[in-house]
Structures are given as C-alpha cells and as structure tokens.
N, C-alpha and C positions, 0 to 999 in steps of 0.2 A: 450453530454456525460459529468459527472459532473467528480468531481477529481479523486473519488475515483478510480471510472472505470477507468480515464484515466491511473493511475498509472500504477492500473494492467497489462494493455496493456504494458506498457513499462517496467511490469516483467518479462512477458510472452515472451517478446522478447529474453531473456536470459534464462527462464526457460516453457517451453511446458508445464509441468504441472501446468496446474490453473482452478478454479472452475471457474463454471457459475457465470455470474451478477445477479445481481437481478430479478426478475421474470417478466417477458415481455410477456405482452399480443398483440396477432398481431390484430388492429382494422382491418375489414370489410365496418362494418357501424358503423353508431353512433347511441350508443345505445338510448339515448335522446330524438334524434330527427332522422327518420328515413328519410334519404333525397333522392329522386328520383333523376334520372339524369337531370340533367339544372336547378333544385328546388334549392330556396334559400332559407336558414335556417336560418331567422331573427325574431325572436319574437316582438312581437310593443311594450313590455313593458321591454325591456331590455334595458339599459343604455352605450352604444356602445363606446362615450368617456370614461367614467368610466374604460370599460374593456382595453381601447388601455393603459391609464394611469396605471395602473397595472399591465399590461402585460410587458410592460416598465422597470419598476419598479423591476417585476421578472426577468428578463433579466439582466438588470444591477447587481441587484446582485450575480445571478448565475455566472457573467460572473465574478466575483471577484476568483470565486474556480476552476472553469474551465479550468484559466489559468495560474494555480498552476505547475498542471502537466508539462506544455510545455514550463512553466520558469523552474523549476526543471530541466528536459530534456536537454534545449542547455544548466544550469550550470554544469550538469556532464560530458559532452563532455570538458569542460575546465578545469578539479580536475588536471591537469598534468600540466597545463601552470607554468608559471613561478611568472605569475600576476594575478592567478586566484583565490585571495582573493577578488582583488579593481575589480575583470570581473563581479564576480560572486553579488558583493556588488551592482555595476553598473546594472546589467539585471531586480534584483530584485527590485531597485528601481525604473526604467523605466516600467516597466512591474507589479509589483505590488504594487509599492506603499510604498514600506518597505521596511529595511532589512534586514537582516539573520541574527541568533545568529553567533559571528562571533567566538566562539570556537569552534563550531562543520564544520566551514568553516578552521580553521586553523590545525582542527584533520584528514583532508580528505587525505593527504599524506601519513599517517601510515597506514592505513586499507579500504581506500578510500570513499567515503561520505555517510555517514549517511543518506540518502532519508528517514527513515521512519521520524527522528527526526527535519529533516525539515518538511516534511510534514504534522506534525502535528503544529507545529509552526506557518506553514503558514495555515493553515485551522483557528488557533486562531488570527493572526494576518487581516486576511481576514474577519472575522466577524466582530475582533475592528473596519475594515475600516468602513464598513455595516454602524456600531453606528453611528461613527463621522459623514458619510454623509447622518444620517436617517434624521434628520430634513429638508433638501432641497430637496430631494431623493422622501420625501413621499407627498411635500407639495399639489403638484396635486389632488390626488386621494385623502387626509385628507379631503379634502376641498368638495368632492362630496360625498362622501357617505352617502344612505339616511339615516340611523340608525342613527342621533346623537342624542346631550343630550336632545334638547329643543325635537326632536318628543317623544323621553323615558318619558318624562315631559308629552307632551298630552296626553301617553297610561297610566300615572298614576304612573309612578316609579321615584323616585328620585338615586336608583342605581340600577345597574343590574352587577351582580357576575356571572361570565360565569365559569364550571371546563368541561375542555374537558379533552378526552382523552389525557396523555403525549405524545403518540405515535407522529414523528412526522409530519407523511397524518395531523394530526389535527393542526400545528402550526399556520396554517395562516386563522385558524376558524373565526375570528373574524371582519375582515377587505373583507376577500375574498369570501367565503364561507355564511356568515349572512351578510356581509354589514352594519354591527355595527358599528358606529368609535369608536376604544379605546380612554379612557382618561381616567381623575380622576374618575366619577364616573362608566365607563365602567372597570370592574377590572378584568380579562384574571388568573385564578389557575389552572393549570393544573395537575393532578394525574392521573399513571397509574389506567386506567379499567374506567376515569372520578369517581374513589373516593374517592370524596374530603372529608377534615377531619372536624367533626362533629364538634369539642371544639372551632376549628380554624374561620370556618363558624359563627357559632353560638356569639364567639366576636365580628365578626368583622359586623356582624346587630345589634348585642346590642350598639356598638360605633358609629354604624350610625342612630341609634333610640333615642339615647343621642343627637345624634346632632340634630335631626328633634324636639322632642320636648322641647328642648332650644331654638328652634327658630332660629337656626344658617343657617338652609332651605329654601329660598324664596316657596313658597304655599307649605309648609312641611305638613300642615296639612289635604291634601287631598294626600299625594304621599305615594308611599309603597315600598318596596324593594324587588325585582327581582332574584331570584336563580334559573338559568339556570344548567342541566348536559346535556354535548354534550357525548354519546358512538360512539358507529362505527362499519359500516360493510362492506365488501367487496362483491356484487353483482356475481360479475364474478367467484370469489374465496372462497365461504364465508368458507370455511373449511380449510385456509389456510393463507388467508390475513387478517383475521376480527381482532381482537381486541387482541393482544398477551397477556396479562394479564386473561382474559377469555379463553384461550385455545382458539381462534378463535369460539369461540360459542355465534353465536348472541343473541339467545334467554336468555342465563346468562348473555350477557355485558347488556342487557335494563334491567332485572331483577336486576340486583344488581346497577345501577342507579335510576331506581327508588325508593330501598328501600332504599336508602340514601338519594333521597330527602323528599319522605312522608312520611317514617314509621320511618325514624332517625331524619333527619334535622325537619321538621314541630313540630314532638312529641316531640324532643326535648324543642324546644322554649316555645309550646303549655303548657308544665309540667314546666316549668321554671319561666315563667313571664305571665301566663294566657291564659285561650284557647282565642281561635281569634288571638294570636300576632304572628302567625308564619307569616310568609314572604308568598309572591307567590311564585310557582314553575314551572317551567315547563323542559319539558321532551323532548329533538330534538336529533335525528337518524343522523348521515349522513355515505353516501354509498361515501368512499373515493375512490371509481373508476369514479365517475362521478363528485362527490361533489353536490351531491341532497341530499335534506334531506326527514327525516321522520318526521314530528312536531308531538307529542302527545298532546290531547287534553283535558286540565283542564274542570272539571262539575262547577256544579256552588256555589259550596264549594269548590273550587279548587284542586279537587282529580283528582290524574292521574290515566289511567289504559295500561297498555300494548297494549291492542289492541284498544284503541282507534285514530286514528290517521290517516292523509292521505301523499301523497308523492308526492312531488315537480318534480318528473320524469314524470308524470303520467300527472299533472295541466302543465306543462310543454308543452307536446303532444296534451292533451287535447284544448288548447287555441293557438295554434301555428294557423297563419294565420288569427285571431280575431282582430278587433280593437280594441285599449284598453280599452274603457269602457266596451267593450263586456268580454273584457277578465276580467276583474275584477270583470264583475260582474259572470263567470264562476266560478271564485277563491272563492266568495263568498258562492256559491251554492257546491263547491266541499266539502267546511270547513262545511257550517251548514249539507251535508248529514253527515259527519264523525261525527258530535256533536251526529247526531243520530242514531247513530250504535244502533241495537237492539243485544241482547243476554248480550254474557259478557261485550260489551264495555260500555256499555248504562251506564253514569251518571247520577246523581241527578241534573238537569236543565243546560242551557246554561252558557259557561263561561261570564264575565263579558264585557264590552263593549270596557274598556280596552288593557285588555289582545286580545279582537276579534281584536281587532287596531290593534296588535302590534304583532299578527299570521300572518293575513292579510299583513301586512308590507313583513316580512320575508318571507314568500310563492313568494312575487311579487320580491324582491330585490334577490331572487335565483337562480329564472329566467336569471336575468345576469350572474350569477357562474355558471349555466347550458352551458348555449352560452358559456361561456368563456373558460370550457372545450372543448365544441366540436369545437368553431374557434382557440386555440388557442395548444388544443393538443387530434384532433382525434378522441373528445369526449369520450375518454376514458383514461386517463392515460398511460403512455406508461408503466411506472415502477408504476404495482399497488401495490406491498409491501413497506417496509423500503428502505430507501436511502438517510439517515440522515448524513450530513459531521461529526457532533460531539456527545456528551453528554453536558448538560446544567444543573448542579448540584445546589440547593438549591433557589435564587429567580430569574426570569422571567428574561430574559434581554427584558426589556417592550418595547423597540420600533424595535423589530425584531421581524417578525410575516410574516413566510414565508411558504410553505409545505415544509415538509423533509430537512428544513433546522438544526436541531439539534431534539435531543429527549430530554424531559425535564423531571429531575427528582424536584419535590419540596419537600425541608428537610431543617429543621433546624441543625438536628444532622443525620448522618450515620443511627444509632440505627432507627430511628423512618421513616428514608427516605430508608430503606435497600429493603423494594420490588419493590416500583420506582426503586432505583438504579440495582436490579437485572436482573429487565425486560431490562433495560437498556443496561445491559452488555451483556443480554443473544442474546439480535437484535445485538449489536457491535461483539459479537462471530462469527456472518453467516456474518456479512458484512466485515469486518475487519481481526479481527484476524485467519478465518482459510484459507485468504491470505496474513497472513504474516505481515498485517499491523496492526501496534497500535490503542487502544481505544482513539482520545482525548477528555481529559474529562474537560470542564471551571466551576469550580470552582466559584460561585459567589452570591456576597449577598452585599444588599443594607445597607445603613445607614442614619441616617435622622442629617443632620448638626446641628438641634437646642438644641441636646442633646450632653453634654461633654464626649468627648471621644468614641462616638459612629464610628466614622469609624475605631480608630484602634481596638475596638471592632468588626465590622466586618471581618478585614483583620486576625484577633486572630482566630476566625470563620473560617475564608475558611481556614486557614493551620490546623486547626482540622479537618476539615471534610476532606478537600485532603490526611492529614495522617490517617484519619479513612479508606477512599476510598483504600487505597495501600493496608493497613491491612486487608481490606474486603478480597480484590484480590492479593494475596500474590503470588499467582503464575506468573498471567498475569505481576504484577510488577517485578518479578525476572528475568522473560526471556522480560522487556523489549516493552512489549507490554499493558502500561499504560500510558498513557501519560499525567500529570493535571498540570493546571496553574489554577493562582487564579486573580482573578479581584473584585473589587467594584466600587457601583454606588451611586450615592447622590439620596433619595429618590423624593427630592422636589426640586431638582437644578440640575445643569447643566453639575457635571460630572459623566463620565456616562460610564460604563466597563473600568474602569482604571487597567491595570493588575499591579498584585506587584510580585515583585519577591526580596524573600529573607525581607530584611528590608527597602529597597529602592522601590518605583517606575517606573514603568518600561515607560517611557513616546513613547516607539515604537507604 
C-alpha cells in the first residue's frame, strides 16, 4: 500500500466517506504466461539476477513513502504531549530519515496538525532521500544491464533520445521496461501523449552532429542518432487506463507519435540540413499492465507504419520452454515475419542490420520485464491506472526512474509546459484532491556549473514557474490543495535535487 492509500485509510477512520483507490484488477492468471498447476514459469533467456537486483531496488524505494503514513500516524497521537515537538522531530528522524518543518509542528496546538502539509513535505523530502542514495542504491543492477553504450555503439548509434509518455506507468521505461542503461548519451524526455518538441529535438541532434563531425566521437563517422517515442496502452482497460492525454485511445496515442517522429521530426531535419540527414527513428507500444511492448518496424528507408509491428507478450509465449538459441532464433523469425506483413504494413525492404541488432536486443531483454511482472506482481499489475506520489515540473530528476513514482511534466515556462501540466493536474484531481489531499508539485531545473550564474539562473526559473503554477491553479492554491517546492541540480556534477527555499538552501 503506497502513502497515498495509506493516508486515506487513516481518514476514513474519522470520516466514512471516502472514494475508491485506484483501479484494481483482481489477477486469475497471468496473463503472459499462462501457467498450469506445478508449471514453472522461467524463460531461459531471462536474466533472474537482474530482476532480484531491481526488485530490490523497487522496494527500497517504495518503502521510503510507505512509511510516511505510519510515521505520520504515531506523530499525531502525540500533538497533545507536552514534548511533542523533540517526539515528533525524534520518530521522523529514526524512521524517515528527516525532519519536519518545524513550524507547522509548533502550529499543531492551535488547530491541531496539518497531515496534508506534512504529507506533502515528506513525499518531497522522501524523494530527496531516493537522489542522495541513487548512486549506491542503483550500482547493482547499472552494472548488468544489457542495453549499454558500447552495445548502442555495435547497433550503430552513438546517442539514443528516448520521449515516453509523462504518464507516470512510464517512469521507469528505460532501465526496467527496455533494459537500456541511462547515461550521457542515453537521454530519458518525457512529454504528455510521448510528444516530444520538434525545435527541442531537432537542436539537440544538430549539437550532437556538431560534435560527431568535429571529431569529438571515437568511430563518429560510421554511428547515427537514435529517436525512440515510447506511447501506451492498457490491455485489460484500454478505454479507460491508456494514455490520458489521448482520451485513452490507443489508435490516436501511436498515430500522433508516429507523426512526430516521420512526418515532423525526420521532415523537419530532412528540409533543414538536407535529405538523408534525418536521424533513425523508431516506434515502441508498451501495454503498462504487463510492461510488454509493441516494437514497430522500420523498412529499409527507415519509415514506420502503424501496423507494422509484433508483440513481446506473444514472443514471450511463444518461446517459453525453448533453449536459448532455439528461442532467439524463434525471436528472429517472429521479427523477419512482422518485416513482412503484406497489405498496409508492407515496407520498402528490410531494416538495416543495425537497427535488426538492436530490435532483436530489446524483444530478448523484455523478456525479463515480462517475468518480472508476473514473479514479482501477479503478472499483471495490481494498480493498472495512475498512482503517482507527486508532480515532477520542468527537467527529469535523471537518476530516479521508477513506475508511478511521480508524473513528469517537461517546461521551460508554464506557457509552453501548460498541457503536460494540465494532464498532470487533472490525474492529481482523481488521486489527490477529490480526497482532500494536496497536489505536491517539485519544481525543478538543472544548471550546468561552467556557465556564470547559471544556477541562480535556475533557482530564478523554478520560482517563476512555481509562481506561474499557483496562477495556473488559483483555485486549488486558495483552498490549499497545491503544494510546490523548488529544487536544482548541477548538470555535469555532483549536486543533485538540492531544494531552495526562499533565498537560502534548504540542506534537509
């Protein structure tokens, strides 16, 4: 039960009326893999240390928010003590790590304790922990996953630009889901509906097209750059759970990703700096109830089409019980039947050998996000909607990459970030506020230390946008139910979600 819930629960105790949780599908079977009685559901090409290392990893963090609530809990049974500032300062710091703003601890006598404004405090003070102990936290499972740079390097890319869905079923796309390692050049953009911005994109290959043929690239001159869009759907629910920016309608959430990667992003560069220079692209589904994907399949001009494509649920089934060579080579025959879909899917020849790499890759490393669903929750998701602790306003906090752990809106400015942020608000409206609890929203934006004055430039940054945010939501801020703090991060150094408050730093 993650905070949110638990709160609830300890509202409910005082007040009977209270909505449903979030939407809970009761497993049977799994849907994945359908497993007979006394059958064991082990694929031979799933990576079983990997998933304990992760699972792990999930754990530990969840359990940073989990036990929000039931520190919360025994400090309000103490708002009467006599010593129930240093009680209260004491629980939190044994139990979470931190602690309390201490005027809304010294206001609890007049009107009795503020729970929402804790709560929201501690959901942000719980993520800081996350940061601080991501580097030792993650170093297991960094260390094993197969996607990294140098395989990126054999399939021919020297960067690959991942924008999934903000939603956040997609936050931990990248590590859990593709089994990609992030780094430098693994770069994680997230926008609601995965639409990412055309101007934004389109720089940021020109600056790394600058750098490949300056030579600043070891074998730059054979490597290419990589533009993935992750959408999303909901198998079980698809009219209900899929992609809240599309009105849950799958066939518009891959239709309006792929016109932003072919018909905007490619054209774009293609009309800019000559045909042939656009980037590769490709095109991957995942079903956030299971975390199987859908890979679309580039021709041999690199054009995607909708229905071209096969499904990692399916390759999955199909090779369960296979030795691995047999299964790989199953994986292989499943992808070249999909290259040859006849009717509408049918491309202009095979994609390149590449990109077969590096399909190939991901089909087999999904494999273990398959298993890892179904051994480690039911094979289905237990909460397949939203179930997000916060809002994540303006850039990535890059080493937190978890499911449902925050929904991520990316902005520079309110103005230009305002439908991210409304999808945003509008999921924190069903989860949040029409129980009574505030949106909290972190405020946050890097700065790169080699430039003068570039972090109090950022920190300038987030109290505009956190005061843009208020103005947006003038209601929700009146009665109380917004909640923003702002933080920054060194882009190429070491610190890393520092929150500011006011003119000072907040070193909690």
């Amino acid at each position: 039960m993650n905070t949110r819930k638990r709160l609830q629960a300890l509202r409910r105790e005082a007040n009977p009326v209270a909505a449903a949780a979030p939407q809970v599908v009761a497993i049977l079977d799994h849907p994945a893999c359908m497993i007979g009685s006394g059958q064991s559901c082990e694929h031979a090409l799933v990576d079983r240390d990997l998933n304990r290392l992760l699972f792990d990893y999930e754990r530990t963090v969840r359990s940073r928010f989990t036990r929000i609530v039931d520190v919360l809990k025994r400090i309000s049974t103490h708002q009467h003590d006599e010593n129930f500032i240093e009680r209260a300062q004491q629980l939190a710091r044994e139990q979470l790590g931190f602690e309390l703003p201490p005027q809304v601890l010294e206001d609890a006598w007049v009107c009795g304790l503020d729970l929402s404004a804790l709560h929201s405090r501690c959901i942000f003070s719980a993520l800081k922990s996350s940061v601080e102990n991501a580097p030792a936290e993650q170093v297991g499972w960094r260390q094993r996953l197969p996607l990294d740079e140098n395989f990126l390097h054999s399939c021919g890319y020297h960067t690959v630009d991942i924008s999934p869905c903000s939603d956040g079923r997609l936050q931990g796309v990248s590590p859990y889901v593709l089994r990609i390692l992030p780094g430098p050049n693994v770069r994680v953009k997230a926008y609601a509906g995965a639409l990412f911005d055309i101007e934004v994109d389109v720089s940021d290959w020109a600056r790394r097209e600058v750098e490949r043929l300056a030579g600043a690239m070891v074998d730059g001159e054979r490597l290419n750059y990589l533009k993935i869009a992750v959408y999303h759907f909901s198998s079980s629910s698809p009219g209900g759970q899929g992609c809240a920016a599309h009105g849950s309608n799958d066939r518009q959430a891959t239709e309006a990703a792929l016109q932003r990667l072919q018909n905007e992003l490619r054209t774009a560069i293609d009309q800019t700096f000559g045909l042939g220079a656009a980037p590769d692209v490709l095109l991957i589904g995942v079903d956030t109830d299971l975390d199987a994907l859908r890979i679309h399949l580039p021709d041999g001009f690199g054009e995607l089409n909708a229905h071209r494509y096969f499904e990692t649920a399916q390759v999955y089934r199909d090779t369960l019980g296979l030795a691995p060579e047999a299964a790989r080579a199953r994986i292989a025959g499943i992808v070249a039947d999909a290259e040859g879909m006849g009717g509408w899917g049918q491309g202009n020849g095979r994609m390149h050998e590449g990109m077969r790499r590096l399909v190939l890759a991901l089909a087999e490393a999904n494999l273990s996000q398959i298993e890892y669903v179904i051994k480690h929750h039911t094979g289905r998701y237990k909460i397949i909607g939203h179930d997000e602790e916060c809002i994540v306003a303006g850039d990535a906090v890059r080493s937190l990459q978890l499911r449902n752990l925050f929904y991520f809106a990316r902005l520079d400015t309110i103005e230009e970030g305002a439908p991210d942020m409304d999808v945003g608000i509008k999921i924190f409206g069903n989860l949040n506020v029409a129980h009574g609890l505030p949106v909290p929203v972190l405020v946050h934006f890097e700065y790169d230390a080699r430039i003068p004055e570039s972090r109090a430039r950022a920190i300038a940054r987030g109290r505009r946008v956190r005061d843009a945010i208020e103005a947006r939501y003038p209601d929700l801020a009146a009665r109380g139910l917004l909640n923003c703090a702002i933080a920054v991060s060194e882009r190429f150094g070491d610190e890393s979600c520092v929150f500011v408050v006011d003119d000072a730093v907040d070193d909690h």
